[in-house]
N, C-alpha and C positions, 0 to 999 in steps of 0.2 A: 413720867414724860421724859423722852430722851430730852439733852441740850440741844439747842438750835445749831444748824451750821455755821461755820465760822465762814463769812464772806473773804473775798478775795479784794484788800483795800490796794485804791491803781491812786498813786497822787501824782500829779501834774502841775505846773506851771506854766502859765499862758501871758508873753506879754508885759510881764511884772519887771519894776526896778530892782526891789526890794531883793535881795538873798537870805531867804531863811533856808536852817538847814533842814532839807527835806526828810533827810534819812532819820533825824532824829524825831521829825514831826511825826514820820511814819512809823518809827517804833511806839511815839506815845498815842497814835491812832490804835493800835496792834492791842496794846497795853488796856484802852479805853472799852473798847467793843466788849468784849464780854459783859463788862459792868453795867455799859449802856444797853444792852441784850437784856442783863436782868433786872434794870429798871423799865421796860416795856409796859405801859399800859393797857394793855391785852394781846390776846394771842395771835391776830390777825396784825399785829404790827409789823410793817416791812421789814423791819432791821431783823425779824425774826426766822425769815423768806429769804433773803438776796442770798445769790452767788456772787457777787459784784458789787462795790463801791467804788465808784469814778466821786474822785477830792481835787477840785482844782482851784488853785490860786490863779485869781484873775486880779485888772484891772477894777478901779472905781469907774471907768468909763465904759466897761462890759458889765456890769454886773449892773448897772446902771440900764442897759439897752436888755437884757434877760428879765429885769427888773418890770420896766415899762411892758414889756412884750408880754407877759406872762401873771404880771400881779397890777397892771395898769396903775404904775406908779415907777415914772421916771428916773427917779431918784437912785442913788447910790446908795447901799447897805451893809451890812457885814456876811452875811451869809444865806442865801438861796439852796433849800433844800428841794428837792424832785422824790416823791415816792419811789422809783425808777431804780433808785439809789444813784443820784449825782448830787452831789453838794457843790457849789460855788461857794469862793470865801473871796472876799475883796481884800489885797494885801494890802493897800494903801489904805482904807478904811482902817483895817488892824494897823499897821505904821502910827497912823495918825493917834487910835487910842491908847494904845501899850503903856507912853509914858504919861497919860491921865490916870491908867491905871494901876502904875506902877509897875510895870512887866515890861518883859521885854518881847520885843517885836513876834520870836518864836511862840513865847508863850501866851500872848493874843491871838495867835494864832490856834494855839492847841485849844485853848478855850472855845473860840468858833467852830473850828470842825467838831469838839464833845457837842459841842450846839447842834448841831445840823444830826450827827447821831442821835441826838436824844430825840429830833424831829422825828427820824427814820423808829424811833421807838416809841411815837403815839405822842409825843409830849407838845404840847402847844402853847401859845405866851401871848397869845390874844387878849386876852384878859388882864390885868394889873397882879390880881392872886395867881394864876396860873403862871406868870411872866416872872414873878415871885419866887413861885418854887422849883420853876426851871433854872432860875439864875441860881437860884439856894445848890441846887442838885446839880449840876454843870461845875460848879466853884468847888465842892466836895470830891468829883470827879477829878477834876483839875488837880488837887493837891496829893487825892492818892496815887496818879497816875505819874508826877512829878516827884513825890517819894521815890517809889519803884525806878522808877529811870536815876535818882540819884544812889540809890543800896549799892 
């Protein structure tokens, strides 16, 4: 079976305080995709289709109104995946956790967008076990990708 196409990732910022470095977030998206390509849960996964990934850093106050509109729940969250291939990631929600999580602002970040990709590759966190092992496989993602960008 050939490889799937390598999509065309578009990042964006909408709005936001916060400066992270973009170009670096888009190298570790660049870095990401394959990996998340070949954790795909089946073959009909999007990530395995698109020509296109639209990643935008928004506000907690849009992602909040995307939020209600679309998953009828008003609330703010860290990231809004679209099969479509658009990801929303609220940069103040990531601001906010980084340093609960020991990270830094960028790298809460890169952690959501492998989230939203591993969406776009079937992976779902509905569940407590499935939320489980996306967080287990997201966090693995994160540190090889985080490697590579420090080599």
């Amino acid at each position: 079976m050939p490889p799937p196409p390598k999509p065309r990732l578009h990042l964006h910022q909408q709005g936001i305080r916060q400066r992270p470095r973009l170009r670096w977030l888009k190298k570790l998206a660049c870095l990401a995709l394959p990996h998340c390509q070949a954790q795909a849960k089946s073959a009909d996964a999007p990530l395995l289709h698109l020509e296109d990934i639209e990643i935008t850093l928004v506000t907690d106050a849009e992602i909040a109104r995307v939020h209600g509109e679309f998953l009828d729940d008003p609330t703010p969250t860290d990231v809004i995946t679209f099969h479509h291939g658009e990801i929303l990631i609220s940069a103040e929600t990531a601001a906010a956790a980084a340093p609960e999580h020991g990270q830094s602002l960028d790298e809460e970040l890169a952690l959501y967008l492998i989230h939203g990709l591993l969406h776009l590759s079937g992976w779902e966190d509905e569940t407590p076990a499935d939320a489980a092992a996306m967080a287990q496989t997201q966090a693995a993602l994160l540190r090889t990708c985080l490697n590579a960008l420090s080599a």
